[in-house]
N, C-alpha and C positions, 0 to 999 in steps of 0.2 A: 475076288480082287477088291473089289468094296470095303470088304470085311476087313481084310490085311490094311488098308489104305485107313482105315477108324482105327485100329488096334496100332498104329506105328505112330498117327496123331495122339492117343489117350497117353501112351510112352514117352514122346517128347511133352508133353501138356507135365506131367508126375517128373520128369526129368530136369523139369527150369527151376523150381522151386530149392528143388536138394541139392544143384549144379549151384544156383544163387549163393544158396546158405553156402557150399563146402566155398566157393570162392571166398565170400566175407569171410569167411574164418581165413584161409590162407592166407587175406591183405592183413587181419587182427594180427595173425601170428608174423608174419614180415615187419609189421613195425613196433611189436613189445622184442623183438630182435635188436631192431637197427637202436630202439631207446636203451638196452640193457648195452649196445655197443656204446653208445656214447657215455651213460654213465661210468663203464672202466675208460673210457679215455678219460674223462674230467678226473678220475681218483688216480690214475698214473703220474698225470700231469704236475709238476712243480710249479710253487707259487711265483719263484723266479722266472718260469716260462711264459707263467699267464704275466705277471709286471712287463717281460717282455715284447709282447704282444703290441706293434705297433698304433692299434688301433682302440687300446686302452689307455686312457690320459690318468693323470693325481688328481683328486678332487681337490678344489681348493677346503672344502668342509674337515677333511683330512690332515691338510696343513698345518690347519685352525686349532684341531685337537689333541694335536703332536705337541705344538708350540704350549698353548693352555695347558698342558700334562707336565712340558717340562717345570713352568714356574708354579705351577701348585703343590711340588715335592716341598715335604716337612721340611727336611735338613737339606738344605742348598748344599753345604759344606763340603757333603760327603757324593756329589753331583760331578763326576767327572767333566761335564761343561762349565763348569764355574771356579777347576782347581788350575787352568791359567790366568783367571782373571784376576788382576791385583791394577788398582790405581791410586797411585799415591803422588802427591801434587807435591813441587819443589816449594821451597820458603819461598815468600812474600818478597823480603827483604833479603836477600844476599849478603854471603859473609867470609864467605873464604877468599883470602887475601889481600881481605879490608882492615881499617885500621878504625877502634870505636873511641870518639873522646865522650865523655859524660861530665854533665856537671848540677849541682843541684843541692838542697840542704838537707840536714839529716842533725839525728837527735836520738841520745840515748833514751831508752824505756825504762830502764831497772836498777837506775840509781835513786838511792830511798833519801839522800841527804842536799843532792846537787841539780837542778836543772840545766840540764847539757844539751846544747845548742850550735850548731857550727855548719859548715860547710864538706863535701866532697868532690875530688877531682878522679877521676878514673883516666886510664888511656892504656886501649888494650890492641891486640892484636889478635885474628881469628887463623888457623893454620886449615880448618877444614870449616865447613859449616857448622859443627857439632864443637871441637876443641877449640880453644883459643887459651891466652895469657894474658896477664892484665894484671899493671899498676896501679894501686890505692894510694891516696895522701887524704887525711881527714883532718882539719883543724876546730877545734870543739873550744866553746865560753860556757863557763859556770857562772851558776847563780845560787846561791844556799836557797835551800826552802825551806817552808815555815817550820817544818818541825825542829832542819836544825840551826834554824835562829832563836826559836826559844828554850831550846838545849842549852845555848850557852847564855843566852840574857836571864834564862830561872836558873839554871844549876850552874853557872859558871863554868864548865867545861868548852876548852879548848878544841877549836875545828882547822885547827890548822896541821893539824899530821892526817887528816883523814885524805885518803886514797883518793884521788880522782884523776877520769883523764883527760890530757891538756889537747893532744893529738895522737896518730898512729899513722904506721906505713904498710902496706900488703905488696906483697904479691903473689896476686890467684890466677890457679889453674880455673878455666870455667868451663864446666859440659854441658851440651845443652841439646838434651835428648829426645826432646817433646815440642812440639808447635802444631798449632793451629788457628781456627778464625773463630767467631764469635760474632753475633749479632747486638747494634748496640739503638735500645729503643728500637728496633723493630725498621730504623730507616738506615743502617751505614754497616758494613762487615769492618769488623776488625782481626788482624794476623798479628796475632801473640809469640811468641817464644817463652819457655821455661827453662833455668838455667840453675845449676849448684854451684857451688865454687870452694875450694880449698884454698888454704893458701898460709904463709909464716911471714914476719914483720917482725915489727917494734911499735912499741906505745912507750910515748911519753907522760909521766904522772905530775902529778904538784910540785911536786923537789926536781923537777930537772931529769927524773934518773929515765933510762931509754930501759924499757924491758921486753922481755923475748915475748913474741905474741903468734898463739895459733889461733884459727879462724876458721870455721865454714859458713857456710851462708846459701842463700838463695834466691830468685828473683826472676821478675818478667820485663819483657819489653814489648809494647804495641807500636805496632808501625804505623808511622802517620804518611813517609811517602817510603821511597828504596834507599833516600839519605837520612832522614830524620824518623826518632823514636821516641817514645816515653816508657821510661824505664824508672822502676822503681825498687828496691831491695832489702836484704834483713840480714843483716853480720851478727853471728857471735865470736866474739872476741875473747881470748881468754891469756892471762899475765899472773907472773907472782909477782910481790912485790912485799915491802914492811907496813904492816900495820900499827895501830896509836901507840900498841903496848913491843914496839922493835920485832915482832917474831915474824916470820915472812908464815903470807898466807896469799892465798888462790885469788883471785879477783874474776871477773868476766862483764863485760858491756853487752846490752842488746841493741843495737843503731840500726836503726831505717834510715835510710836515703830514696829520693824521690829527685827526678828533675827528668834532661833531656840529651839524648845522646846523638851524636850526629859522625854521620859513616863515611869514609872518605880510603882510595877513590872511590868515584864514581862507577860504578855497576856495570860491567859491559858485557853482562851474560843475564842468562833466564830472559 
């Protein structure tokens, strides 16, 4: 009895060690289980489910690099976030359904015989911001210069049939497709306008005679408040007319005018 009582202890004693080890391994092999179970759930799972995830918040670090991504692209242009954005600011000085008078002096450039000097009157009218119409009247004084005073003091040659002009009338179409501001000396903004104009008339020459006159031209205006501007301008002018020897030939003026225009009414918009 002894004997069996030592031999059934030495059996359990040889028994704990191998029963030990097979359990570890059972627990080893239950949890490389339960990890390969969760690895196929995390690879099933959509990125939409995990963002869903109540208990996962946006990094604000994320925000940051979303935003920083967007404005570091080359070509903005081609940036669907940036093909609604357009801002484009209305004229300074308002014009549609104003009325512009100018006045101010002006002087031909390109007569070789006469120094011409005179006045201009404008008075237009704007139908849009950009179109308008508009009255010219220019009265111009001669003065011979030196070359041809001594044209006829050394060679006796007659200046009294040479071409010149007395005055002119217009009226221009004006378009005025382009504006904007400008820094002046670094301390005041200035709002510009750029303007073309076409336009047909008459010019009056030295005899009296009125002749058929086409025109274009071009010019700006800086605004100094919403009624008042400085405006300055360049016509070319162009007439047939007789020259010394009776034959009719081509002529053309180039006059600047400079002065100050003033807008009326009063602005009751922008």
């Amino acid at each position: 009895m002894k004997r069996k009582y030592i031999t059934f202890i030495t059996f359990i004693s040889l028994l704990g060690p191998v029963g030990g080890s097979w359990a570890h391994a059972q627990a080893d092999s239950d949890s490389e289980e339960l990890n390969l179970i969760e690895m196929e759930l995390d690879k099933s799972a959509s990125p939409q489910q995990i963002d869903e995830r109540p208990d996962v918040a946006p990094s604000k670090d994320s925000d940051t690099s979303n935003t920083q991504a967007l404005f570091e692209k080359k070509d903005r242009s081609d940036s669907s976030e940036f093909k609604q954005v357009a801002i484009i600011q209305k004229r300074y000085l308002p014009r549609t359904g104003r009325f512009q008078f100018f006045a101010g002096p002006s002087m031909t450039l390109n007569d070789p015989w006469f120094n011409v000097l005179g006045a201009s009157l404008k008075l237009g009218y704007n139908f849009t911001e950009a179109l308008g119409i508009e009255g010219n009247y220019s009265f111009l004084s001669t003065d011979k210069t030196q070359a041809l005073s001594e044209l006829h003091n050394e060679n006796g040659i007659t200046t009294k049939n040479f071409v010149y002009t007395k005055s002119y009338y217009l009226i221009n179409l004006n378009w005025s497709p382009m504006y904007g501001k400008m820094t002046w000396l670094n301390k005041e903004i200035l709002y510009y306008d750029i303007y073309f104009n076409v336009g047909l008339g008459g010019t009056q020459i030295q005899n009296n005679q009125n002749e058929d006159t086409f025109s274009v031209g071009a010019g700006q205006i800086f605004s100094i408040t919403k009624t008042y501007a400085f405006r300055w301008d360049l016509s070319w002018n162009f007439f047939n007319a007789k020259q010394i020897d009776s034959s009719q030939g081509t002529f053309n003026n180039v006059i600047i005018s400079a002065g100050l225009s003033f807008f009326f009414p009063e602005a009751l918009y922008r």
